[in-house]
PyMOL Python script that loads the backbone (N, CA, C, O; Angstrom):
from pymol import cmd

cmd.read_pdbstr("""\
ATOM      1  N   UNK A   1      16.005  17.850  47.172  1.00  0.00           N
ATOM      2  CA  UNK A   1      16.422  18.982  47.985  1.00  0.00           C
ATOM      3  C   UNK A   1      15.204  19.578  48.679  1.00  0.00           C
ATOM      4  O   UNK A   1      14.075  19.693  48.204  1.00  0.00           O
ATOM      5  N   UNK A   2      15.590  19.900  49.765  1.00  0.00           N
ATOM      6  CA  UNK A   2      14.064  20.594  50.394  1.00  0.00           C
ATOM      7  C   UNK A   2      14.383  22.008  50.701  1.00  0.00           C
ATOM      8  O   UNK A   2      15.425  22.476  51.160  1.00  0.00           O
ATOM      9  N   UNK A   3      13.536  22.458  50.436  1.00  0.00           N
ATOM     10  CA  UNK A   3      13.050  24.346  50.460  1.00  0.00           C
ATOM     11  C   UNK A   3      12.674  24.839  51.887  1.00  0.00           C
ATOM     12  O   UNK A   3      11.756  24.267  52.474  1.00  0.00           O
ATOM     13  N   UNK A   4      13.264  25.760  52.411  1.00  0.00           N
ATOM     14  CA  UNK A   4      13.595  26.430  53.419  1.00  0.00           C
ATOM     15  C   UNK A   4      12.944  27.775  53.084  1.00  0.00           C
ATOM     16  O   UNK A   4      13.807  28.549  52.669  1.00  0.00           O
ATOM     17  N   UNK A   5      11.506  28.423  53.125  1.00  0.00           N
ATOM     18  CA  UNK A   5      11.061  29.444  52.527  1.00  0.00           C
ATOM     19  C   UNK A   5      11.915  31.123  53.880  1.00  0.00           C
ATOM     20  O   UNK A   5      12.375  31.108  55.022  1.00  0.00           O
ATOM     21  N   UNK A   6      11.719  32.121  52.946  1.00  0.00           N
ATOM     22  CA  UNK A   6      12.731  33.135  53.696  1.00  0.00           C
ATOM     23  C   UNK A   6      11.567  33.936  54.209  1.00  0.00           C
ATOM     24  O   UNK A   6      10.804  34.436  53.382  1.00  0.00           O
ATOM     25  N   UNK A   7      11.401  34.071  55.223  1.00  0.00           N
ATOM     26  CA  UNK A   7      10.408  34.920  55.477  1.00  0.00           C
ATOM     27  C   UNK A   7      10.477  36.947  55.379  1.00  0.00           C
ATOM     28  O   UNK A   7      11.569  37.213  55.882  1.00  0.00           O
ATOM     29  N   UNK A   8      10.107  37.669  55.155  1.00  0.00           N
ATOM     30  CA  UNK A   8       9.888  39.075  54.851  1.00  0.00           C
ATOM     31  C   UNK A   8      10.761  39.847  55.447  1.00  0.00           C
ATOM     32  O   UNK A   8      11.582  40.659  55.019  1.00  0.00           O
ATOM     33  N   UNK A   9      10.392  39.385  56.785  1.00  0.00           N
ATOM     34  CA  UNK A   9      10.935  40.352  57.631  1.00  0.00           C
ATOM     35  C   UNK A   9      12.482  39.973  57.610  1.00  0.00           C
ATOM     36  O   UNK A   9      13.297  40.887  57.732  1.00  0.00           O
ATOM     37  N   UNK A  10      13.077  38.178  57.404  1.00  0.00           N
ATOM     38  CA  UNK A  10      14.397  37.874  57.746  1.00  0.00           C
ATOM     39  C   UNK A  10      14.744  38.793  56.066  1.00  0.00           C
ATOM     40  O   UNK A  10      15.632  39.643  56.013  1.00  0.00           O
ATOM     41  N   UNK A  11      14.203  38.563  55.286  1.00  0.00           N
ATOM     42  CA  UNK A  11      14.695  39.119  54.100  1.00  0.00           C
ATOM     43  C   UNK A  11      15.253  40.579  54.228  1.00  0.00           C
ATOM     44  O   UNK A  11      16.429  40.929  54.327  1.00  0.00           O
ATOM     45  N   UNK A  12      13.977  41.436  54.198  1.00  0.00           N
ATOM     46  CA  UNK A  12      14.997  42.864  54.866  1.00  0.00           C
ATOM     47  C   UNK A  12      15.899  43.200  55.553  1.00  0.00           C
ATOM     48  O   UNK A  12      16.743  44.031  55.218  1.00  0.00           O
ATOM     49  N   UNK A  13      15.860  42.565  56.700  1.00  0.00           N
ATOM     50  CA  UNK A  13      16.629  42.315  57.474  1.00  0.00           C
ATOM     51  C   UNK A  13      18.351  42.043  57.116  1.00  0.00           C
ATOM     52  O   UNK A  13      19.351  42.648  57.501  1.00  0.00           O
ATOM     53  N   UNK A  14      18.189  40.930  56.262  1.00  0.00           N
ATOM     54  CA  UNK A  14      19.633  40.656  55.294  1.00  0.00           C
ATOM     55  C   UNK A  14      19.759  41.679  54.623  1.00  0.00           C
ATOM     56  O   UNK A  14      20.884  42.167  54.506  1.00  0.00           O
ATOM     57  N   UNK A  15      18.765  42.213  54.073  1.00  0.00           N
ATOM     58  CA  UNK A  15      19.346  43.036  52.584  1.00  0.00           C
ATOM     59  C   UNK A  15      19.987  44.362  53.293  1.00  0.00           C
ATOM     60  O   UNK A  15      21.135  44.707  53.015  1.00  0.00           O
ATOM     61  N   UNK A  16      18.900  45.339  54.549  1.00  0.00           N
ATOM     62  CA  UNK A  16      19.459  46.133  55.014  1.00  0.00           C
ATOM     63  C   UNK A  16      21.028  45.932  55.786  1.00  0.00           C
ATOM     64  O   UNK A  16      21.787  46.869  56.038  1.00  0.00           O
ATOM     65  N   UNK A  17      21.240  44.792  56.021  1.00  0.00           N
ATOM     66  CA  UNK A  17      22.923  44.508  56.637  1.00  0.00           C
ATOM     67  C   UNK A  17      23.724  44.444  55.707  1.00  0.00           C
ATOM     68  O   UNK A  17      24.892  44.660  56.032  1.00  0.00           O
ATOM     69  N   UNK A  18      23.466  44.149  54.302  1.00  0.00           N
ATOM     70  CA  UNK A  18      23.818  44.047  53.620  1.00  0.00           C
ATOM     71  C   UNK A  18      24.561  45.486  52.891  1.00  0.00           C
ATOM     72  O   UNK A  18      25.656  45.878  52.488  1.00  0.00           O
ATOM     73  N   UNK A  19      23.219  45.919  53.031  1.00  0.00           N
ATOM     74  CA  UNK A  19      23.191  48.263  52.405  1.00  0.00           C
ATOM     75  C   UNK A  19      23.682  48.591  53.046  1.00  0.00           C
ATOM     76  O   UNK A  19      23.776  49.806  52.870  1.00  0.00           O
ATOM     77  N   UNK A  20      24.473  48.113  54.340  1.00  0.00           N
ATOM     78  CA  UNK A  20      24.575  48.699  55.501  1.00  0.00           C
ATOM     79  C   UNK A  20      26.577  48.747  55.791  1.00  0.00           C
ATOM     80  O   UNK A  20      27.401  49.593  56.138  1.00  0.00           O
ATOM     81  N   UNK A  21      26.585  46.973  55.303  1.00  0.00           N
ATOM     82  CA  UNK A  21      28.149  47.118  55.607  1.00  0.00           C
ATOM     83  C   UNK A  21      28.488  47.492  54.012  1.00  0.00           C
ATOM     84  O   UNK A  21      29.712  47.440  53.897  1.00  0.00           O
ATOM     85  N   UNK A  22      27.863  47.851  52.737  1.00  0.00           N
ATOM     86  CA  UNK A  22      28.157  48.055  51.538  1.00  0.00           C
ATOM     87  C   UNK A  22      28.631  47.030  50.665  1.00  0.00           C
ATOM     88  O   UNK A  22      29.685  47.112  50.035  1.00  0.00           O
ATOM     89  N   UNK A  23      27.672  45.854  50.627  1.00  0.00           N
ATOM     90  CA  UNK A  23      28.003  45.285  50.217  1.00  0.00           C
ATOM     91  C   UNK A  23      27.119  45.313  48.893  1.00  0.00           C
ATOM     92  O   UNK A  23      27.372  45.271  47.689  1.00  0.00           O
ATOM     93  N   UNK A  24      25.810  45.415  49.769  1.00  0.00           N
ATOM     94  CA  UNK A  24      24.902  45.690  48.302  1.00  0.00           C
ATOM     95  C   UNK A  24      24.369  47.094  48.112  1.00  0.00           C
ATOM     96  O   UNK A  24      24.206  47.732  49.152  1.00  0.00           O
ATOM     97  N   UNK A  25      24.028  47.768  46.818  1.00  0.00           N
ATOM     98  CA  UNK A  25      23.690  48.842  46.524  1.00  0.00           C
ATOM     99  C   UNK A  25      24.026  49.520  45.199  1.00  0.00           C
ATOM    100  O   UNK A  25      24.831  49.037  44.402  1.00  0.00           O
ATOM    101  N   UNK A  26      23.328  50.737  44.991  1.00  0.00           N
ATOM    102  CA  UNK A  26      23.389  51.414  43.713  1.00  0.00           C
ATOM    103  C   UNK A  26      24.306  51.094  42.855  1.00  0.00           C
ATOM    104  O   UNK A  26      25.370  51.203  43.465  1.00  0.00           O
ATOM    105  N   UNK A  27      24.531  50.723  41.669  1.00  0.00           N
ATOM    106  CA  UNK A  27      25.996  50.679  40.653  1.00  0.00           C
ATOM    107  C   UNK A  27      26.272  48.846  41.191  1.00  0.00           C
ATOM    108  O   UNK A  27      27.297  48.366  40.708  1.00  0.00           O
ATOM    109  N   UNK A  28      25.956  48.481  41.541  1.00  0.00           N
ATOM    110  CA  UNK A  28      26.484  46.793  42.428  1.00  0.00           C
ATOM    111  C   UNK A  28      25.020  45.659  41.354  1.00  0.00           C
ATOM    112  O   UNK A  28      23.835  45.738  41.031  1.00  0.00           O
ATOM    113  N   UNK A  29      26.364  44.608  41.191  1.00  0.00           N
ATOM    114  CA  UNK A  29      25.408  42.841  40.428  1.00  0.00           C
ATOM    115  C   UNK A  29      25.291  42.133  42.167  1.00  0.00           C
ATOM    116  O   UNK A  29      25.916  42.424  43.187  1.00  0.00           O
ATOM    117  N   UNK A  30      24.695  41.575  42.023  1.00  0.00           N
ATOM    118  CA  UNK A  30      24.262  40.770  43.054  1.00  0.00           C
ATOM    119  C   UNK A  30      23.802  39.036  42.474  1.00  0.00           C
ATOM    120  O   UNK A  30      22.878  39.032  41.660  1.00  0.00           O
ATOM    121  N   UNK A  31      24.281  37.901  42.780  1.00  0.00           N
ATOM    122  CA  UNK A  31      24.282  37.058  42.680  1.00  0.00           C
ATOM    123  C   UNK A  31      24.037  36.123  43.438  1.00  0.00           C
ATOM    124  O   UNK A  31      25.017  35.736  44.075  1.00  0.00           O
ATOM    125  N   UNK A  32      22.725  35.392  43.696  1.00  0.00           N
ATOM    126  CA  UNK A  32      21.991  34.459  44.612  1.00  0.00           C
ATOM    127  C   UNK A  32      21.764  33.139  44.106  1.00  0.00           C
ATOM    128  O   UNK A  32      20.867  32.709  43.382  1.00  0.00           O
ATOM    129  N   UNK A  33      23.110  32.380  44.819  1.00  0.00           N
ATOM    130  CA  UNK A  33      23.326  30.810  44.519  1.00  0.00           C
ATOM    131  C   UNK A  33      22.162  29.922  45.107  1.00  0.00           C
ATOM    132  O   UNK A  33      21.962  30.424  46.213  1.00  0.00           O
ATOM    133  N   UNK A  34      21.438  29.044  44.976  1.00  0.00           N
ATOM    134  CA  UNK A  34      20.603  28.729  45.329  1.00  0.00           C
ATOM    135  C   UNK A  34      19.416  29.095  45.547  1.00  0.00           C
ATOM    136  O   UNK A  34      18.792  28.508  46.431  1.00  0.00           O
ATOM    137  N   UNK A  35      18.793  30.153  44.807  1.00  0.00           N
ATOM    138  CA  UNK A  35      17.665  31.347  44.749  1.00  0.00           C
ATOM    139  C   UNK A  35      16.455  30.678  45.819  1.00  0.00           C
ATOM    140  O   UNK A  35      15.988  31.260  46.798  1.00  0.00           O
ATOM    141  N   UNK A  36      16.106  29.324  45.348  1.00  0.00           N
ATOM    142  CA  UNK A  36      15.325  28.945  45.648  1.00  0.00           C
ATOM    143  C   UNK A  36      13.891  29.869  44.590  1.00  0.00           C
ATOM    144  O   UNK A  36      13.784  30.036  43.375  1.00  0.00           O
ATOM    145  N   UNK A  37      12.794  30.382  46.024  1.00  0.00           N
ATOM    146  CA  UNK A  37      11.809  30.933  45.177  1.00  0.00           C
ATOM    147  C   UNK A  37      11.625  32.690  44.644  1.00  0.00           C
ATOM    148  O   UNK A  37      10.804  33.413  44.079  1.00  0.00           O
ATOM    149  N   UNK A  38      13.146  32.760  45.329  1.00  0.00           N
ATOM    150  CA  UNK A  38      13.779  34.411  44.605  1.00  0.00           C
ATOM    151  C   UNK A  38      13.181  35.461  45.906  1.00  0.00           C
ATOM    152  O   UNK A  38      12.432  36.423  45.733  1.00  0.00           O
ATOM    153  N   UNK A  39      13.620  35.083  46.951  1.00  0.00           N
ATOM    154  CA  UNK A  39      13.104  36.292  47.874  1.00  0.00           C
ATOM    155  C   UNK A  39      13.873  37.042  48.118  1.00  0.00           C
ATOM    156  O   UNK A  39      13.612  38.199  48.446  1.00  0.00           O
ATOM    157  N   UNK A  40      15.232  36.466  47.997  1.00  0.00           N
ATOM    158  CA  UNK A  40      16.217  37.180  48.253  1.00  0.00           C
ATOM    159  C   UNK A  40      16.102  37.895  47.088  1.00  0.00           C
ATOM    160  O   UNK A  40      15.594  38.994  46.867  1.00  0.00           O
ATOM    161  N   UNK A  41      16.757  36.949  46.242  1.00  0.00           N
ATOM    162  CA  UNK A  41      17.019  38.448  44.563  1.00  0.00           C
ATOM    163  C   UNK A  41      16.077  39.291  44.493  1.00  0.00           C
ATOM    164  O   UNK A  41      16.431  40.444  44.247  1.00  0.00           O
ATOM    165  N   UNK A  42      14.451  39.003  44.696  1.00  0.00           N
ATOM    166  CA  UNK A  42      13.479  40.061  44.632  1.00  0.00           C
ATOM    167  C   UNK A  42      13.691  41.502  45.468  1.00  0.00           C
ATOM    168  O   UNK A  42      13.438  42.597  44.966  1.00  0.00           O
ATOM    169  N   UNK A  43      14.259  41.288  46.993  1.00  0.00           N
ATOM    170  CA  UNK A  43      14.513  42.382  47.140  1.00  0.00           C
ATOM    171  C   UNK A  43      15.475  42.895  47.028  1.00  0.00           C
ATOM    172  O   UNK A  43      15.532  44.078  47.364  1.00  0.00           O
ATOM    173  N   UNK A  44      16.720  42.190  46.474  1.00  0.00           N
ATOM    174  CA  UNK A  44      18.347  42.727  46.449  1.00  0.00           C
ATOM    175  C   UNK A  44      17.960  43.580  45.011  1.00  0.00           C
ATOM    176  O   UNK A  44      18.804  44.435  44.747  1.00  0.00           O
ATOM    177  N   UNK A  45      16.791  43.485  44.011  1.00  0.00           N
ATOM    178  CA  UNK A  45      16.594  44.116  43.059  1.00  0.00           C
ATOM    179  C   UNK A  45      16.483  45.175  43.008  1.00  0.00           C
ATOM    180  O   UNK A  45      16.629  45.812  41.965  1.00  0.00           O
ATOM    181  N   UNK A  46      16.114  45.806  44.415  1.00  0.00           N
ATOM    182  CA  UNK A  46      15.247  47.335  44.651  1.00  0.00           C
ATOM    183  C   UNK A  46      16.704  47.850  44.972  1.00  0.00           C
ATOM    184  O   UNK A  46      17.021  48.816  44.278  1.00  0.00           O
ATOM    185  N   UNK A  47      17.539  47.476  45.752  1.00  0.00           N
ATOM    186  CA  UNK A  47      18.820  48.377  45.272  1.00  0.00           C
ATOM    187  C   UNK A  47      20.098  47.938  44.681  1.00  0.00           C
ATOM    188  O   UNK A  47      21.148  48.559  44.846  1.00  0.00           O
ATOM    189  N   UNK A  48      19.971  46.655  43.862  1.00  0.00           N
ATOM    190  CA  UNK A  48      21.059  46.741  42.807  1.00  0.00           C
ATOM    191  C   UNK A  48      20.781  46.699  41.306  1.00  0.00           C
ATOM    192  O   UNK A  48      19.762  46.163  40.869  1.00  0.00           O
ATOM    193  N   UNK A  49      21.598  47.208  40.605  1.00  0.00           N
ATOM    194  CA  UNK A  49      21.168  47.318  39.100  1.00  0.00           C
ATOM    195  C   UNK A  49      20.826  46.032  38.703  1.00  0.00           C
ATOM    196  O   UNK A  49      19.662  45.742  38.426  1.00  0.00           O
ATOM    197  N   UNK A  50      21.849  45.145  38.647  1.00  0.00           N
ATOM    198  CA  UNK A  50      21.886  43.334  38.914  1.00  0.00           C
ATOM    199  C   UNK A  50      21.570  42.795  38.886  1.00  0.00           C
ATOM    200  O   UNK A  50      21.936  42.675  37.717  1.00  0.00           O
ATOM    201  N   UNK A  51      20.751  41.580  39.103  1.00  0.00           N
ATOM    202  CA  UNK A  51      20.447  40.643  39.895  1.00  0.00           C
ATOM    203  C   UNK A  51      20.471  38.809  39.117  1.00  0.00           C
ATOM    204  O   UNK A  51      19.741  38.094  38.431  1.00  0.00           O
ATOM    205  N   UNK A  52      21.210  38.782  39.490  1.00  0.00           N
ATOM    206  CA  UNK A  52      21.399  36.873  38.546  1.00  0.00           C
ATOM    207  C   UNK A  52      20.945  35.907  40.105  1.00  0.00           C
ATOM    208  O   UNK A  52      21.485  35.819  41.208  1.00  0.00           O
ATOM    209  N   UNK A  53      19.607  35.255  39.456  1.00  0.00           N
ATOM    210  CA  UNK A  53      19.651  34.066  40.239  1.00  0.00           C
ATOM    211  C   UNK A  53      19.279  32.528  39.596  1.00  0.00           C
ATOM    212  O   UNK A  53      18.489  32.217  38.704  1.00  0.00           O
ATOM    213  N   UNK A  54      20.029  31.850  40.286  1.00  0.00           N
ATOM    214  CA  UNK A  54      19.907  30.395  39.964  1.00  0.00           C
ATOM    215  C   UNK A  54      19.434  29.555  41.367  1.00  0.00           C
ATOM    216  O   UNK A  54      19.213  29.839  42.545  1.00  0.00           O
ATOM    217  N   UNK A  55      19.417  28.335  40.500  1.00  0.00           N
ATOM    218  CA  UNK A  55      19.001  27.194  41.131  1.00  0.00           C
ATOM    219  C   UNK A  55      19.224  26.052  40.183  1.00  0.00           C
ATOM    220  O   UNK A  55      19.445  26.059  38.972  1.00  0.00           O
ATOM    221  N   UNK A  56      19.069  24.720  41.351  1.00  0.00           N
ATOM    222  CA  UNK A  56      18.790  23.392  40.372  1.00  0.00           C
ATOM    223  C   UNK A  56      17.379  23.111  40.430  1.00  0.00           C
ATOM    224  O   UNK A  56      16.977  22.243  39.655  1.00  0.00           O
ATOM    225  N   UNK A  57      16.316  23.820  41.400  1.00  0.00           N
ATOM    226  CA  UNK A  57      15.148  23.265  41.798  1.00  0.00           C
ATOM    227  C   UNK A  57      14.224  24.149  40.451  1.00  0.00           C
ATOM    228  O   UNK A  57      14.039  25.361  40.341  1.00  0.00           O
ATOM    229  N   UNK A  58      13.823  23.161  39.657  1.00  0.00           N
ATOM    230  CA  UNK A  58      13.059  24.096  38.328  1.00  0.00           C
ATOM    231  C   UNK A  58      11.848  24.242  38.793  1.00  0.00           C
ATOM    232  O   UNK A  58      11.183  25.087  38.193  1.00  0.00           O
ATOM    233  N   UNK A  59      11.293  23.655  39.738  1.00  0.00           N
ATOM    234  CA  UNK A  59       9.929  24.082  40.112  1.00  0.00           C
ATOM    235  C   UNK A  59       9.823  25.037  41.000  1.00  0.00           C
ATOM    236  O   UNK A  59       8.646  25.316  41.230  1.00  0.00           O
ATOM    237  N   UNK A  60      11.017  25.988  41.919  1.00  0.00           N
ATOM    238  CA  UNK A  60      11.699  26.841  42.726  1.00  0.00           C
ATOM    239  C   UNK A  60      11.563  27.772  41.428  1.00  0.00           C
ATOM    240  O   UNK A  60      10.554  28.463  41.290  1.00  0.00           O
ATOM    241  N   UNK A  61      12.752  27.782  40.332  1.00  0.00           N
ATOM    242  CA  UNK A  61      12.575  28.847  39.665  1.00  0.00           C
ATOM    243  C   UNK A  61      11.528  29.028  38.794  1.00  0.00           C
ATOM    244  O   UNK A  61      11.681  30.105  38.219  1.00  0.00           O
ATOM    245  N   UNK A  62      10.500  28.440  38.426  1.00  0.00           N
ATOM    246  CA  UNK A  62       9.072  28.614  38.188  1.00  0.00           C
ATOM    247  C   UNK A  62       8.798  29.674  39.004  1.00  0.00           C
ATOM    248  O   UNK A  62       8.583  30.798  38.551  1.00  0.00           O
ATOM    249  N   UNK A  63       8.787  29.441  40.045  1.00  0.00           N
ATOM    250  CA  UNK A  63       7.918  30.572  41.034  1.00  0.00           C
ATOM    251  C   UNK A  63       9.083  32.216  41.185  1.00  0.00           C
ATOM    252  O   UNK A  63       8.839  33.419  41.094  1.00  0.00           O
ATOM    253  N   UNK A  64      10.417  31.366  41.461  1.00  0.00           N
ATOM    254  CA  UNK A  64      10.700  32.648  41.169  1.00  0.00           C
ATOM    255  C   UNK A  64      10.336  33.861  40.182  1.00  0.00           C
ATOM    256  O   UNK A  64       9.836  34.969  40.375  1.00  0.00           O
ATOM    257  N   UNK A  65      10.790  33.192  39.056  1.00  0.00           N
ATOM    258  CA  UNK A  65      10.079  33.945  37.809  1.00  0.00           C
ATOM    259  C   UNK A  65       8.690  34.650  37.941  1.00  0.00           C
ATOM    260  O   UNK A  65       8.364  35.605  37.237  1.00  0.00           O
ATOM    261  N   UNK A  66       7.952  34.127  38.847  1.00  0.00           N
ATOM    262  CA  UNK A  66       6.717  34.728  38.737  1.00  0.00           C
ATOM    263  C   UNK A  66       6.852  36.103  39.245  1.00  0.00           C
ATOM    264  O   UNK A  66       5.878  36.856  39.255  1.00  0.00           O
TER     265      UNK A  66
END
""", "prot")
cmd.dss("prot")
cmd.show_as("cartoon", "prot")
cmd.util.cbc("prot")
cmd.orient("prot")
């Protein structure tokens, strides 16, 4: 499988559309299929209680974890 890294700015970007149509936020789990190296879950963390991510790529969630 090959890795598609998320860059910063596209990241906020999602998460605020996200805070925005209410999908994510305060009291809310959030769940990121394919985490990859967790950029997404890292910032969906700052506003949901939540956060479950996976992957099949174990050297992806290595880094996530970090």
């Amino acid at each position: 499988m090959e890795q598609y890294p998320t860059s910063a700015h596209l990241t906020a970007c999602v998460i605020q559309l996200a805070c925005d149509h209410g999908d994510l936020g305060s009291g809310m789990s959030c769940l990121d299929l394919g985490c990859g190296t967790g950029m997404l879950s890292v910032a969906a963390a700052f506003v949901c209680d939540v956060v479950i991510a996976v992957d099949c790529d174990t050297d992806a969630l290595a880094v996530a974890r970090e």
